[in-house]
C-alpha positions as CSV (number, residue, x, y, z in Angstrom):
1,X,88.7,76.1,104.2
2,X,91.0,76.6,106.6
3,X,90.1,79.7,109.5
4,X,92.7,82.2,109.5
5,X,93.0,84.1,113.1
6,X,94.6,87.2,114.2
7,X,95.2,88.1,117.3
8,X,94.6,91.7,118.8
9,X,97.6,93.0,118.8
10,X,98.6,91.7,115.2
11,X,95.1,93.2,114.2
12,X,96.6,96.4,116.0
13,X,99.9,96.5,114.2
14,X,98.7,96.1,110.7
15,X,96.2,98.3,111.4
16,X,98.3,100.7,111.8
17,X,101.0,99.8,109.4
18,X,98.5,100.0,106.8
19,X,97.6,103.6,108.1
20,X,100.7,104.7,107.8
21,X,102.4,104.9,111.4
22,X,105.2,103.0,111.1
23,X,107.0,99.7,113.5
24,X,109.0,102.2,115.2
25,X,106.4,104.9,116.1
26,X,104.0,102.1,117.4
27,X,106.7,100.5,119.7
28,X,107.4,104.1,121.1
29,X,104.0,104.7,122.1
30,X,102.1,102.7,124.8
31,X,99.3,100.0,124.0
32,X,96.5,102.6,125.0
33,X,98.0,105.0,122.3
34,X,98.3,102.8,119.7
35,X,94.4,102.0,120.2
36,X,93.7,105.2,120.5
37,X,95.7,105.9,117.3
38,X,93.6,102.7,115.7
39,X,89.8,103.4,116.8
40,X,90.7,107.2,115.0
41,X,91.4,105.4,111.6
42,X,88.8,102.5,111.9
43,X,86.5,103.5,114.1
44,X,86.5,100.8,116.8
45,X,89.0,98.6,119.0
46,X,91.1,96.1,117.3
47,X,89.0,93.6,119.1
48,X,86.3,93.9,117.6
49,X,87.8,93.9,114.3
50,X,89.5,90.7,115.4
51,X,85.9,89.2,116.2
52,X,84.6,90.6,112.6
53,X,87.2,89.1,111.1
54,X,86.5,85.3,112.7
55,X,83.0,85.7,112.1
56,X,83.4,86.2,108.9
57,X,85.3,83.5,108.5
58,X,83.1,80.6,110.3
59,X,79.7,82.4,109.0
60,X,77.1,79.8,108.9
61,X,75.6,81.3,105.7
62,X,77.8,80.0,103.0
63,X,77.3,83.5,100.7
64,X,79.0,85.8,103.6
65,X,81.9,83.4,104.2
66,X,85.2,85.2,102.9
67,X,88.1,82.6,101.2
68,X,90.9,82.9,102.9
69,X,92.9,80.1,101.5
70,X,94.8,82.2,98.8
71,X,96.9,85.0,100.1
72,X,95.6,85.7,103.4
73,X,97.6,88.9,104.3
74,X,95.8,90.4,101.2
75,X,92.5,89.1,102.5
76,X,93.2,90.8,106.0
77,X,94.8,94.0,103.8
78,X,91.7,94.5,101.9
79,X,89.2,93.7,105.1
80,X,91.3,96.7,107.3
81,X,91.0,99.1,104.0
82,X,87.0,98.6,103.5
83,X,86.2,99.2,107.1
84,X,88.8,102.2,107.2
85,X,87.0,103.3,104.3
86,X,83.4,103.2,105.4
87,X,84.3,105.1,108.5
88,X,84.3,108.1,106.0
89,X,80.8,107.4,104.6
């Protein structure tokens, strides 16, 4: 299965995308802003989101593995919206 890996800033943009501020908005504002912005939706840096999202990937423990190999983006979609969503809980 092949590892799909995102980079910070991608993890950043889509992020954000996804919570509504759009391309333009982001490129206006500087990095720090933007992460700022980000840690307020999902609770922590893009980084570690980034790291989450490798680990659960390579997991040694075949059950918490995630597929990626159909439709990433969707996998990467629904991964942003669950941890946005247990901020809340």
């Amino acid at each position: 299965m092949p590892v799909i890996l995102y980079t910070t800033d991608q993890i950043l943009s889509r992020g954000l995308l996804l919570a509504g501020m759009v391309l333009e908005r982001q490129r206006k504002q500087n990095r720090d802003a933007n992460i700022e912005d980000f840690k307020a939706v999902y609770g922590m840096h893009p980084l570690v989101l980034e790291t989450i999202w490798e680990e659960l990937q390579t997991a040694t423990i075949l059950s918490a593995r995630i597929d990626t190999s159909k439709k990433r983006a969707i996998h990467l979609k629904n991964f942003l919206r669950a941890k946005q969503f247990f901020i809340f809980l």
